[in-house]
N, C-alpha and C positions, 0 to 999 in steps of 0.2 A: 403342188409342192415341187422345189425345184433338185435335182440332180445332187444328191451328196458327194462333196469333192472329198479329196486330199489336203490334208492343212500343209502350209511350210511351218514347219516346226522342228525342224535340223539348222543346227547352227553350224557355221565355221569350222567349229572344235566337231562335232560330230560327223559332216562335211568328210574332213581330215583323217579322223579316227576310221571310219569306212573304209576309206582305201590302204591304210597301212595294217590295220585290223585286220583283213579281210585275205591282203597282199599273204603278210605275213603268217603261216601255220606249221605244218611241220615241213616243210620244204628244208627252213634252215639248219634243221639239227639232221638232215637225210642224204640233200644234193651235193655237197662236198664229194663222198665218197664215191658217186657214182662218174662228178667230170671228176676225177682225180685219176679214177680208171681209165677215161677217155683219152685224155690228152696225157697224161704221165709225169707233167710237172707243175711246180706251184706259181710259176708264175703264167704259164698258159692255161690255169685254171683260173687266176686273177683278170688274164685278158678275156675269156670266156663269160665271165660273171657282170664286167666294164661294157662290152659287148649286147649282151644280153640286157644291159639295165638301160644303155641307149635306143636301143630296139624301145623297148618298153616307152622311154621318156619318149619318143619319137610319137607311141600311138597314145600316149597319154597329152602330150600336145596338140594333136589332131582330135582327138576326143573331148578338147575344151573349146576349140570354136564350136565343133555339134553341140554340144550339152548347151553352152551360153546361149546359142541363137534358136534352140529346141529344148528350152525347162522342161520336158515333158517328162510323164513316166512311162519307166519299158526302157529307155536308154538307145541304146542299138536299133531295139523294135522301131521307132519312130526315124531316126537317121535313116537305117534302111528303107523303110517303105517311101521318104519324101525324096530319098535318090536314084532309087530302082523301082519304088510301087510298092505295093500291099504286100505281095505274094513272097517278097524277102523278108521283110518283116512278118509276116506270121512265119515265116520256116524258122526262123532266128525265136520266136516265144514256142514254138512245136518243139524246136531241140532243148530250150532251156527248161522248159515243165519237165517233159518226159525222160530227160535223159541229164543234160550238162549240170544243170543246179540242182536238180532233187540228187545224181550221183554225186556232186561234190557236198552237199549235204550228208547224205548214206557215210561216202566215204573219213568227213571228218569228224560225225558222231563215232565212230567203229575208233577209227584213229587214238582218240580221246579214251573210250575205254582201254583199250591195249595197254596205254601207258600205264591207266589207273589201276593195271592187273599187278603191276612191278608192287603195289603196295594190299591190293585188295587180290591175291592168288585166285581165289573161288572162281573168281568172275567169269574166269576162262576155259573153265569147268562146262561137261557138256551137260546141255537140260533135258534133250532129248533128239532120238535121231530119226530122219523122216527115211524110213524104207525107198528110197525112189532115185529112178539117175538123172539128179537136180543138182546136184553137189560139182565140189571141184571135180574138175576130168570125167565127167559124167556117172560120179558116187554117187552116194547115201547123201542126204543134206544134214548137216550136225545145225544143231541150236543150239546158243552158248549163253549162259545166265548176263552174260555183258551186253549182247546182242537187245537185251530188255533193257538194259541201263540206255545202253544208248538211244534207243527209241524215247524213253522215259526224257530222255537228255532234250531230244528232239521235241518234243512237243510241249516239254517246259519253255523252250526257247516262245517257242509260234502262241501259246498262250502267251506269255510276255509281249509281244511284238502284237500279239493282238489288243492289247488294251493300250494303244497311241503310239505312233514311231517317237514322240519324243522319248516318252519309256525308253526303246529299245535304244533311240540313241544316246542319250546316259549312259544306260549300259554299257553301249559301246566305246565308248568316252573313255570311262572307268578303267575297264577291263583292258583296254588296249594302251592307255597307260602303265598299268601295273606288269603287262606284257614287255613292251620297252625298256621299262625298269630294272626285271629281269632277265632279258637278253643282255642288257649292257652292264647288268653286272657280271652275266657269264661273260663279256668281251674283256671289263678290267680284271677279272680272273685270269684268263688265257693273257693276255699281253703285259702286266704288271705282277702278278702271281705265281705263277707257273713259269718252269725251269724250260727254259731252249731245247731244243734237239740237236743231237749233232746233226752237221750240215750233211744232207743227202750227196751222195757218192756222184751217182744219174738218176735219169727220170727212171718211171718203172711201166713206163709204155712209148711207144717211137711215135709222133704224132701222126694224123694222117687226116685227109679235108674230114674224111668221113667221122673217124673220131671228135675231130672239131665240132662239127654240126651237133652229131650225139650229145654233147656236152654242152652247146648251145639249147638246145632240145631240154634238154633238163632244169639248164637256166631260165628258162621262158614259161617251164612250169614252175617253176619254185615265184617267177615274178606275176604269175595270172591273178588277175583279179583288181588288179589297180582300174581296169574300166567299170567298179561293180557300181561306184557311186552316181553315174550317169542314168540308173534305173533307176532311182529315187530322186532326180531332176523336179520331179514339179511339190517335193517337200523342203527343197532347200531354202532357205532366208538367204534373200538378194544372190540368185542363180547366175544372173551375168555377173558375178564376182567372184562369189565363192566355188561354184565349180572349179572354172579353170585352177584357181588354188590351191581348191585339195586335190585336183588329178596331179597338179605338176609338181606342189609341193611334197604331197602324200608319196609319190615315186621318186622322188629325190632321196629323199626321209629313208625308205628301203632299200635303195641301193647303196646309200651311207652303211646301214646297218647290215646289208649282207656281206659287203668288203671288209668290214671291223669283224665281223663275227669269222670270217672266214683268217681274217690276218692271227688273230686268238688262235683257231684249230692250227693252225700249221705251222706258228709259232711252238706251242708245246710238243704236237705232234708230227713225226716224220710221214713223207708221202707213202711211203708201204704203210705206216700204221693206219693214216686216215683211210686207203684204199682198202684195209680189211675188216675196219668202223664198221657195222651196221649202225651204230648208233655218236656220231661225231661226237657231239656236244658233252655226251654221258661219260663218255671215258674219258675227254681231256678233264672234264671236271672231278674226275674219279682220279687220274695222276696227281692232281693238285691236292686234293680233299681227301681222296676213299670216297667208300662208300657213301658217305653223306654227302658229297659233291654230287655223284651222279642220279642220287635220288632228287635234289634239288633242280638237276636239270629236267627230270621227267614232272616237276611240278609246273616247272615253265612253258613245256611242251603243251602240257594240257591247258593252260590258263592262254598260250597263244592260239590251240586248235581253238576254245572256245569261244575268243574272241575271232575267230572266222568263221566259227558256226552261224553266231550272231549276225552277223555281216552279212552271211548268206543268205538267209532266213529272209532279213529285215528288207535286202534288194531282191532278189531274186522272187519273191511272188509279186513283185509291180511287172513282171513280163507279161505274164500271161493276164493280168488285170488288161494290161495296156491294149492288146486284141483283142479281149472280150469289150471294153470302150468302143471301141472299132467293129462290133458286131463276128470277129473273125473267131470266137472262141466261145465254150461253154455261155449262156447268158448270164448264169449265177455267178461266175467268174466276174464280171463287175459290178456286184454289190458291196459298198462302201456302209461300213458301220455307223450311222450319222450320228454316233456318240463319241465314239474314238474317232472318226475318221482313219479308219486303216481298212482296207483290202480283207475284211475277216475272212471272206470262201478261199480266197486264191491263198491266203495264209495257210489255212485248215488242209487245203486240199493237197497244194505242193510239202508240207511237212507231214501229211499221212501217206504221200507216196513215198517220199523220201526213208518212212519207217517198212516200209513193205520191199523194200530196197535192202534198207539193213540183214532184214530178218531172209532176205534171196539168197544173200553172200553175193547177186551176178554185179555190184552198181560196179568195182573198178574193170570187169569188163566191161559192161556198157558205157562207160566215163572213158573210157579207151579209143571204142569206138565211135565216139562223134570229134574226137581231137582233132580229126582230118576236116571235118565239116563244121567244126567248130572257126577253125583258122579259116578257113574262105570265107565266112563272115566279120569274122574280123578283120581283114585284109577288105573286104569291100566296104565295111564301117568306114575305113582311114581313107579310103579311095573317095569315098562320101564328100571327104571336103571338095579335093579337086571338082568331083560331079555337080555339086550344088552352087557352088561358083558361079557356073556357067550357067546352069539349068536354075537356078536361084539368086539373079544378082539382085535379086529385089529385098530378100532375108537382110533383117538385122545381124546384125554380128558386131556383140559387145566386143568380143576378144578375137584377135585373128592369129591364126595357128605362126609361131614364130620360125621362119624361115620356110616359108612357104613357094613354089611345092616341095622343096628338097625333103622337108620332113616326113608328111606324108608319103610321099614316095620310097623313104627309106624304111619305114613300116612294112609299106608295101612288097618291097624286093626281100624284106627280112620275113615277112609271113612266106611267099612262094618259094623262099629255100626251104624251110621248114616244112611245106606241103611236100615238096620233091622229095625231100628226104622222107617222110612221114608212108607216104605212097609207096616208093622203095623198101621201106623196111616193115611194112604192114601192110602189103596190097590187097589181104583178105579185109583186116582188120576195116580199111578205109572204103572199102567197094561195099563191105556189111553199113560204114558209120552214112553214107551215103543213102543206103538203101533205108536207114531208121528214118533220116529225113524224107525223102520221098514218099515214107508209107502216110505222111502227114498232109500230100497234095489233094487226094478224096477231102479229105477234112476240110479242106479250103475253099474249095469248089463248094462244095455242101451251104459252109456258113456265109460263105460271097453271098450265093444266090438269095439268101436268106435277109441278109442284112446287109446293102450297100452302104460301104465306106462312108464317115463322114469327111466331109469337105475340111481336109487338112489348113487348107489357107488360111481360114477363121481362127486359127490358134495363135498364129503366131505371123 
């Protein structure tokens, strides 16, 4: 009996949906308020955001020659290991299990409840509290009745996504539609609806590089996630096509939609008010509406976290499939459902971390802590083209990355400010997010010895 694969059964439309799905969570109703603080005006929040969306289209164009010329799944996992060897691509599925995807996971089930508590109070209500110093600041750990929704949330997704990616990409389809829908009706809100601001006097912060970056920094998270559809590479219908489309289109798409959403906020609202926002979206929509506007906005919130729950889910257990394929990981890690054809262990097993996660409170520390090690593989991902060039002129390449090398290279210089600054303002944080990675090299050595590599060349 031969090896059960992965089907391509993601279309174009779901292709697409992934990465704006996925892009798109609570970032946009959040990061306003925080570059608004940074840089102190609104139109060095508009360069900030323009900035930041280039960075992105920069490694989402580098990201479509690798994906075209490597359908594979794992994404990153595979680029990495055929431009550096093995041992970067398993550190790259080591951080994404344990820590980067099951924490953004954690983090956007949790997310989604909060919102849900503006209408469901209880939620937030404590269930019970664990005697012990596990808690924030080294407390009591509280258990909160939402903390089960969201697990519940969580593993409804991963049963969905286990019975056929095409399921989940519907899904995804769907809901990232009605996502959009909603956003841009909060956009003709804000810009055709809602009454002006007087014109701001001055900024309400003096710029400074540092501030810049910071607000840069925030931009870059609110844009992550556009490389997610490169892990589900060897499910797509016609790969050397549709990839590179939905990476470049898909990130186009988002950064239309975070300069309109943003031109709306600061349209109705003045820079000190967005800078005292915790929640952007809710209140412009609350000057417009009342209350019924800003409960509409937390309907949006949720129905957008959920479609990047989804997204997560659906890409992020092809990581750690993709090294156990490669012998580098758990063996039960690549067993393939030969009915669905989907990843069921690595599905089961990254969404029951991701709930032991929730139920810690620790994932947006840990999700903190690999940002720093998270970006040096991403910056090596994008460096990947340059290296395979050279080291690979024999590699097909449907699609070759457009302005080459200036793009990848501008990735590049855009991820190493971001580590320098990163280092600088969290040098525990990034020497801990380092050492998570690290504790993962035992593991490697272990499963090497166990299972040598298959002969990458025969793929592709």
């Amino acid at each position: 009996m031969g090896i059960t694969e992965l089907k391509r059964d993601l279309g174009p439309w779901a292709a697409a949906s992934i990465v704006v799905g996925t892009v798109i969570g609570s970032g946009i109703f959040l990061v306003p308020r925080t570059m608004i603080q940074r840089v102190g005006s609104v139109d060095l929040v508009f360069a900030v955001w323009v900035v930041g969306g280039l960075l992105s289209l920069a490694g989402a164009l580098s990201y479509a020659e690798l994906a075209a010329a490597m359908p594979e799944a794992g994404g990153e996992y595979a680029f990495l290991r055929e431009a550096y060897g093995p041992l970067w691509g398993f550190l790259y599925s080591w951080t994404q299990m344990w820590v980067a995807k099951s924490g953004s996971i954690a983090t956007l089930a949790t997310g989604f409840f909060l919102y849900l508590t503006n209408f469901w109070a209880p939620l937030d209500g404590v269930f019970c509290t664990i005697p012990l110093p596990i808690g924030p600041n080294g407390g009591p750990l509280e258990i909160r009745y939402g903390q089960f929704f969201a697990i519940g949330l969580i593993l409804s997704l991963a049963w969905l996504n286990y019975y056929g990616v095409k399921l989940g990409g519907d899904v995804q389809v769907a809901v990232t539609f009605i996502k959009v829908a909603l956003i841009a009706a909060i956009i003709v809100a804000g810009l055709f609806f809602g009454q002006a601001h007087a014109p701001a006097a001055t900024s309400i912060a003096p710029l400074t590089f540092g501030g810049f970056i910071a607000a840069l920094v925030a931009a870059l998270w609110a844009y992550d996630g556009w490389n997610n559809v490169s892990m589900v590479s060897s499910e797509i219908q016609n790969p050397q096509r549709n990839l590179p489309r939905a990476l470049i289109g898909g990130t186009l798409c988002v950064i239309a939609i975070y300069l309109m959403a943003n031109a709306a906020y600061f349209h109705v609202m003045a820079p000190q008010e967005v800078a005292a926002s915790t929640r952007v979206a809710g209140d412009m929509m609350g000057k417009i509406f009342g209350p019924t506007g800003a409960s509409a906005v937390s309907i949006a919130a949720m129905i957008s976290i959920f479609a990047a729950l989804n997204g997560s889910i659906l890409t992020g257990s092809r990581v750690p499939y993709a090294a156990a394929r490669d012998g580098l990981f758990f063996h039960s890690m690549a067993w393939v459902n030969p009915k669905y054809h989907t990843p069921g262990v690595c599905i089961w097993v990254m969404s029951g971390w991701a709930c032991l996660l929730v139920l810690s409170g620790k994932y947006d520390d840990l999700f903190n802590l690999v940002i720093f090690a998270s970006w040096i593989l991403y910056g090596m991902t994008a460096a990947a083209v340059v290296v395979l060039r050279y080291k690979r002129p024999d590699l097909t390449r449907p699609y070759r990355t457009v302005g080459y090398p200036f793009v990848p290279v501008l990735f590049v210089v855009g991820a190493s400010i971001l580590l320098v600054k990163t280092a600088i303002d969290r040098p525990i944080d990034s020497a801990k997010g380092i050492g998570l990675i690290v504790a993962g090299l035992p593991f490697y050595f272990y499963w090497k010895k166990r299972a040598p590599m298959r002969s990458a060349t025969r793929r592709y």
